[in-house]
N, C-alpha and C positions, 0 to 999 in steps of 0.2 A: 149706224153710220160707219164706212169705212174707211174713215179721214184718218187717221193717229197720228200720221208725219207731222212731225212742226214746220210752218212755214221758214220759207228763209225770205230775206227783204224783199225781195221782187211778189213772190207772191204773197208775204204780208200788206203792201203796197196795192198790188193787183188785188184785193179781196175785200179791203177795209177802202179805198178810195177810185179806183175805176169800176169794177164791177158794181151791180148791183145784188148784192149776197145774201143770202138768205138768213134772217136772224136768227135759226137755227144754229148753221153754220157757224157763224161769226161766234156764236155762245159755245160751242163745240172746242173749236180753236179755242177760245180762252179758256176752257174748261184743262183742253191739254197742255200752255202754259203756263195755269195757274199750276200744273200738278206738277211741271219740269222746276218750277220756279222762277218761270220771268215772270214777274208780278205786273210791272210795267207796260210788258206787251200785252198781258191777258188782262189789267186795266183798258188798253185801247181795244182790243175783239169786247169787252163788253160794254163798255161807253157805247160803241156804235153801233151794239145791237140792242142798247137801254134796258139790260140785265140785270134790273134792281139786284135782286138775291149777288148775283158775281160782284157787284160794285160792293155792296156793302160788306162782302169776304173780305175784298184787298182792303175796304179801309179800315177791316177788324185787323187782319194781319197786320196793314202798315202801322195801325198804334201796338197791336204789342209788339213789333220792330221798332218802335222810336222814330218810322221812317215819316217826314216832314213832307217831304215832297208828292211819296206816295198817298200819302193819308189826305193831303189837299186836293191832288190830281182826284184820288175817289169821290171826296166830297163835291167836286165841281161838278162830277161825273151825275152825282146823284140829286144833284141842285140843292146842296144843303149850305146854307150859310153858317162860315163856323163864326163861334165866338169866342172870345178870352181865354173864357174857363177852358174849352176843347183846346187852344195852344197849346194853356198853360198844362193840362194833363197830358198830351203828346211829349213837351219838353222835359215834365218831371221822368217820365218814360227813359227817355232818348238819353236823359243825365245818368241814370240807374243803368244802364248799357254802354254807359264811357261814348255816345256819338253825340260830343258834341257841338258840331256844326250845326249838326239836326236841331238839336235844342237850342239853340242861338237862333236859329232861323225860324223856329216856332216864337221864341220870346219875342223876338222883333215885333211878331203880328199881333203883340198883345198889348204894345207901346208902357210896358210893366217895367221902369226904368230899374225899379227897385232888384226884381227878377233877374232881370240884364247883368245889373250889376252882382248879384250876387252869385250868375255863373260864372261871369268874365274872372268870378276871384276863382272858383273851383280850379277852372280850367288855369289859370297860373299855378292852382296846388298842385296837380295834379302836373304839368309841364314839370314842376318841381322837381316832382317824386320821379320822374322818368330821369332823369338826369344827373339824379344823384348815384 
């Protein structure tokens, strides 16, 4: 295939939602954002060409990033229902990388008061130590 350019907005727009694109295609593109590093965008080329194998790269990459948002977007992608325990391993991640909004926002979806609470003290130590 002689594709490699990466899309810009219009023709990511034009490809993923007016045209009708060949699932190839679409897995191509994501194949070459996944390599640039837009995780996000080559999450949406492969959602929409239902590239099990690509969806489940980004939600390997997004846990071991800590990324919350990405690691959900894959899983919706993939029609997986997540549970507790995959938050709460996203969050223990996401803590061990200092991102923790990431890991807040995973502990929410776990309704783990206990958890919550015992980040919310991290993230005060840690506010601490930056300030001192």
């Amino acid at each position: 295939m002689s594709i490699r350019k990466l899309p810009d907005y219009r023709l990511k727009q034009k490809t993923l939602y007016i045209d009708k694109t060949p699932a190839a295609t679409l897995i191509h593109y994501g194949d070459l954002l996944l390599e640039a590093g837009s995780l996000s965008d080559a999450l949406e080329f492969y959602a929409r060409a239902g590239h099990q194998t690509g969806l489940k790269k980004i939600k390997e990459i997004a846990s071991e990033n800590g990324d919350t948002f990405l690691f959900q977007g894959a899983a919706r992608a993939l029609g997986i229902e997540l549970r507790p325990a995959d938050w709460e391993d996203i969050a223990r991640r996401a803590v061990e990388l200092k991102k923790f909004s990431f890991a807040k926002k995973a502990l929410e979806k776990t309704n783990n008061a206990e958890l919550l609470n015992a980040l919310t003290t991290k993230i005060k130590s840690e506010e601490l130590k930056q300030s001192a």
